[in-house]
C-alpha positions in Angstrom: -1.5 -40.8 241.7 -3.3 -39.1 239.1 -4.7 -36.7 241.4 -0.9 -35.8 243.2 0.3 -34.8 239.7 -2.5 -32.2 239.1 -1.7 -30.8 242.4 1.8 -30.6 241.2 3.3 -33.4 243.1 4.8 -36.8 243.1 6.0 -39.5 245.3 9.6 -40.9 245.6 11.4 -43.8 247.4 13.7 -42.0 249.7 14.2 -45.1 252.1 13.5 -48.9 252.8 14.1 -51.0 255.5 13.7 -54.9 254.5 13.7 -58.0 256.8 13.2 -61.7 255.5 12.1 -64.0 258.0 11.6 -67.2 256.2 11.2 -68.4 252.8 8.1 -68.3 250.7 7.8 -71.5 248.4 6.9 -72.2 244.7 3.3 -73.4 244.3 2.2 -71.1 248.1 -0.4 -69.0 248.1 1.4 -65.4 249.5 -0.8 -63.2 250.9 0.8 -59.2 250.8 -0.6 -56.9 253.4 0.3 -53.0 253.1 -0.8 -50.2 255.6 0.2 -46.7 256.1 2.6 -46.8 259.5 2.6 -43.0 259.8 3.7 -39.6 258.4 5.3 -36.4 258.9 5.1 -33.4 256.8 6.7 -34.5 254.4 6.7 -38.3 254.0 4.7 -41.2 254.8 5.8 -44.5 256.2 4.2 -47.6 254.9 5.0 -51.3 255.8 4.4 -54.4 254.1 4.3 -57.8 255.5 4.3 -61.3 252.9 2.4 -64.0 254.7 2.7 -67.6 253.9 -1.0 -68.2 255.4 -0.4 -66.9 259.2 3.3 -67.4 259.2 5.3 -63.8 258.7 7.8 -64.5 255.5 9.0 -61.1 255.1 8.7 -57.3 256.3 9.5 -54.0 254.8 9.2 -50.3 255.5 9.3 -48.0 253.0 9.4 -44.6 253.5 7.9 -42.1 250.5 8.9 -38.4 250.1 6.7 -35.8 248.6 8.5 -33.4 246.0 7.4 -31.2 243.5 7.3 -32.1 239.7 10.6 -31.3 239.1 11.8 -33.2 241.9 12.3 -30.5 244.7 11.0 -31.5 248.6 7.3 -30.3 249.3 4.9 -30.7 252.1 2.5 -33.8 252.0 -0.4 -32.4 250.3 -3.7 -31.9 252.8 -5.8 -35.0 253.2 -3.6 -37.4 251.9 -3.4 -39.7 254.8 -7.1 -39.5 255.2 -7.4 -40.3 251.4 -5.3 -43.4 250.9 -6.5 -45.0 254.4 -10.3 -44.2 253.8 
């Protein structure tokens, strides 16, 4: 994130999409998988899935805006995707 701000850019929440499945127990071992689901010029989709072993607990897609430092809408900086799914 370090490197967004010197290019003059953060990321912001703009939307989420949440679906619970099951429920997750005290004394489980959760296991949290996140991967990038897509972008577009502007924002990138990411979804996580909460996994009690192989059994789906939970799912969310959360969808990340690009703006400027003061908060204004911006184009996804060049090479991001590739970056953060190297």
């Amino acid at each position: 994130m370090a490197r967004l701000t010197e290019l003059g850019r953060q990321v912001v929440v703009v939307g989420v999409d949440a679906k619970y499945l099951k429920p997750g127990f005290e004394q489980r071992t959760l296991t949290i998988r996140t991967r990038h689901a897509g972008a577009t010029r502007a924002t990138t989709l990411w979804r996580q899935e909460i996994f009690d072993g192989e059994e789906k607990l939970f799912t969310a897609d959360i969808t990340f805006a690009f703006t400027d430092l003061s908060g204004r809408p911006t184009r996804r900086p060049e090479g991001f995707v590739e970056a953060v799914t190297a």
